[in-house]
ChimeraX commands (.cxc) that place a marker at each C-alpha (Angstrom):
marker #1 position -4.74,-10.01,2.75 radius 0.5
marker #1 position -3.18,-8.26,-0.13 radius 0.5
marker #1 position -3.59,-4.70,-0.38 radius 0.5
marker #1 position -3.09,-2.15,-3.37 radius 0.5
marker #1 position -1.99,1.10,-2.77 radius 0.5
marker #1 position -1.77,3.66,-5.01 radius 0.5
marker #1 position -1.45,7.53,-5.73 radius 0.5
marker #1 position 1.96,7.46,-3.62 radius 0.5
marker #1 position 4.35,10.21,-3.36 radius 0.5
marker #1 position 7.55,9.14,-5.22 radius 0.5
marker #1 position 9.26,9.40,-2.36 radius 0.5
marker #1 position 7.72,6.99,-0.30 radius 0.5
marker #1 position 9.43,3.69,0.33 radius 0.5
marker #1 position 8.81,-0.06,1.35 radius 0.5
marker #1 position 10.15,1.37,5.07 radius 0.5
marker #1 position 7.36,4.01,4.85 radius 0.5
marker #1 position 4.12,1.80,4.30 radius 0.5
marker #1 position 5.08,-1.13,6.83 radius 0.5
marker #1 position 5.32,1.36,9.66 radius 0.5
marker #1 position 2.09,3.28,8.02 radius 0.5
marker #1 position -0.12,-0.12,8.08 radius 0.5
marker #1 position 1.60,-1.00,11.25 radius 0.5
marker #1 position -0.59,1.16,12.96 radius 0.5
marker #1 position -3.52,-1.17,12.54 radius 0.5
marker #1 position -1.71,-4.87,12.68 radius 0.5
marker #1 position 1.13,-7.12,11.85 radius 0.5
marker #1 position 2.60,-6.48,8.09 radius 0.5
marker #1 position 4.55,-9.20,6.52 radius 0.5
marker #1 position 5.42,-7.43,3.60 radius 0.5
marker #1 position 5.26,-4.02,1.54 radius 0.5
marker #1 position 7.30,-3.47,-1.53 radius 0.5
marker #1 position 6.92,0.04,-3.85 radius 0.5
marker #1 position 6.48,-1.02,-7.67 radius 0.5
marker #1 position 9.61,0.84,-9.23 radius 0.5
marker #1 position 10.41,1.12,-12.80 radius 0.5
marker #1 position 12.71,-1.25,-14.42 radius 0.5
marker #1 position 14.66,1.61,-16.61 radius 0.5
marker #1 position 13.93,4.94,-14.72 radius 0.5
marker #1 position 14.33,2.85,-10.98 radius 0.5
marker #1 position 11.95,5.59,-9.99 radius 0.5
marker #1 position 8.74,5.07,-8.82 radius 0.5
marker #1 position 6.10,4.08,-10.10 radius 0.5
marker #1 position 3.41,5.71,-7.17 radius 0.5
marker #1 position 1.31,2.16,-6.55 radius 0.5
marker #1 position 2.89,-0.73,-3.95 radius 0.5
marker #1 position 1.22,-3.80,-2.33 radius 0.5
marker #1 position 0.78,-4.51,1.38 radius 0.5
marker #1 position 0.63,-7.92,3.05 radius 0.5
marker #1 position -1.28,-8.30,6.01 radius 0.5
marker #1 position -1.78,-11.70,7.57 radius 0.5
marker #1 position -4.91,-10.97,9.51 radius 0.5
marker #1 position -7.56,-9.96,7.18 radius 0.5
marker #1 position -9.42,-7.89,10.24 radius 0.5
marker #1 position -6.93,-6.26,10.43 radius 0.5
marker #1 position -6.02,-5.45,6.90 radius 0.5
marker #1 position -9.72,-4.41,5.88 radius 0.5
marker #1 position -9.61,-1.78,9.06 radius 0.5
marker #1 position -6.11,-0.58,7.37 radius 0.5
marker #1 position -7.89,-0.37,4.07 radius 0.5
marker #1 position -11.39,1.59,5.40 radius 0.5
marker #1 position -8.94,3.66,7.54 radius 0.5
marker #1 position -6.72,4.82,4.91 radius 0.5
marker #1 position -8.29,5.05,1.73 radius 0.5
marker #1 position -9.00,8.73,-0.11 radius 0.5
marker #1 position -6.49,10.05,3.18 radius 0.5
marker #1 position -3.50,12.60,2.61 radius 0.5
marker #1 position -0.36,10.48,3.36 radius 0.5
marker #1 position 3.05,12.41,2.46 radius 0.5
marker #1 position 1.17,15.48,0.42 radius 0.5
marker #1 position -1.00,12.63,-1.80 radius 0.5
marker #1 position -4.22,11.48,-1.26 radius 0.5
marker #1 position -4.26,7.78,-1.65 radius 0.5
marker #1 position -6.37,5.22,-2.45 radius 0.5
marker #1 position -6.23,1.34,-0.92 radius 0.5
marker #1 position -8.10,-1.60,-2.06 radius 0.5
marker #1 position -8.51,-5.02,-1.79 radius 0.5
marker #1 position -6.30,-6.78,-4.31 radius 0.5
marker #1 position -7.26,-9.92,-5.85 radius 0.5
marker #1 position -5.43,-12.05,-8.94 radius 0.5
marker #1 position -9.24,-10.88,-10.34 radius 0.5
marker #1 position -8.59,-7.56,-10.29 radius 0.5
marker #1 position -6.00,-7.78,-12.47 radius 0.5
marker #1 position -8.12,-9.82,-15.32 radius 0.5
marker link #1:1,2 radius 0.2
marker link #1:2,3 radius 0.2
marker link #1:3,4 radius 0.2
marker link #1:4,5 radius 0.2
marker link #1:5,6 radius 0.2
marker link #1:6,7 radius 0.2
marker link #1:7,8 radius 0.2
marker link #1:8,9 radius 0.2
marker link #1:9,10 radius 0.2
marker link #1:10,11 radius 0.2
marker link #1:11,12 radius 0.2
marker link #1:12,13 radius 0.2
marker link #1:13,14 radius 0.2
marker link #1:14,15 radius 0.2
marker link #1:15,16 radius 0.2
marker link #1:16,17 radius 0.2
marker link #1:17,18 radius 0.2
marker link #1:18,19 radius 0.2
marker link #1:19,20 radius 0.2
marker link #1:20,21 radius 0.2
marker link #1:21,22 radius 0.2
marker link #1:22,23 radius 0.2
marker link #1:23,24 radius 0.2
marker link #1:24,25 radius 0.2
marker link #1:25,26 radius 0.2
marker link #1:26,27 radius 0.2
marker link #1:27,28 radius 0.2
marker link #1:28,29 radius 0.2
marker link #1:29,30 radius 0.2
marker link #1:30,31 radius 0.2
marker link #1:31,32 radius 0.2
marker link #1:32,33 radius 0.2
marker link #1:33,34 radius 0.2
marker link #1:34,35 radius 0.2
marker link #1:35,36 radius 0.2
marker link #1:36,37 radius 0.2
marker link #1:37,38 radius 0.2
marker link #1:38,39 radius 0.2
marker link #1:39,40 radius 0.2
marker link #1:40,41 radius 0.2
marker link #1:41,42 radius 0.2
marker link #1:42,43 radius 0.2
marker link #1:43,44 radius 0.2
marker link #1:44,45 radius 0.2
marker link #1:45,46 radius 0.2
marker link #1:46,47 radius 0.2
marker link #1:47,48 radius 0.2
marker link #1:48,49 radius 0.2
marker link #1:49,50 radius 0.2
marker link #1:50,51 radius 0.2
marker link #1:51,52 radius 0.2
marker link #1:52,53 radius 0.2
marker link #1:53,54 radius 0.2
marker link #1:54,55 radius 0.2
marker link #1:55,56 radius 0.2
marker link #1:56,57 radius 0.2
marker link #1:57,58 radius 0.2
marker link #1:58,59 radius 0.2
marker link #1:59,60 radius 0.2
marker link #1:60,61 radius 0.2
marker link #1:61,62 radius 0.2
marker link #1:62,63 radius 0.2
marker link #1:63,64 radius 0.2
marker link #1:64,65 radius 0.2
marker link #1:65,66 radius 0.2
marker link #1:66,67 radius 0.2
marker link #1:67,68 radius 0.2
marker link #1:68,69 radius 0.2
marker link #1:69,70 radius 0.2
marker link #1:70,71 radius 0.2
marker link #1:71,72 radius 0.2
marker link #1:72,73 radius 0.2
marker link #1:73,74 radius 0.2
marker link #1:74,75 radius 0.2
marker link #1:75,76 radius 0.2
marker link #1:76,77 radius 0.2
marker link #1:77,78 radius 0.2
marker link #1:78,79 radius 0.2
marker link #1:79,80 radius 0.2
marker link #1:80,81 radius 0.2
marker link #1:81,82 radius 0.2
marker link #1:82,83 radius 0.2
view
């Protein structure tokens, strides 16, 4: 399951949101979208988690909660949702 994440605080890294979906299953991946010029960040990232039980938990859990002084939001992400 791919997850979009987004209203992060700048300062959170890929580190930061594999041990913050950890807490409700196995991650294979989470990578913070930087920008190419800036190399800041851009406040969205994408989580990978194999077990989609487990990822839609991570989503209901933490969507529209205060992680790192923002309140984030987490979706499903589909190649649709980007249409």
């Amino acid at each position: 399951m791919n997850i979009y994440i987004s209203g992060l605080s700048y300062g959170t890294n890929d580190a930061d949101l594999t041990n913050l979906f950890a807490e409700f299953g196995e991650v294979s991946s989470a990578k913070v979208i930087f920008d190419r010029e800036s190399g800041r960040s851009r406040g969205f990232a994408f989580v990978e988690m194999p077990n989609d039980t487990e990822g839609q938990k991570a989503i209901d859990e933490l969507n529209g909660v205060e992680y790192d002084q923002k309140v984030i939001s987490c979706l499903l992400y589909t190649s649709d949702a980007a249409d």
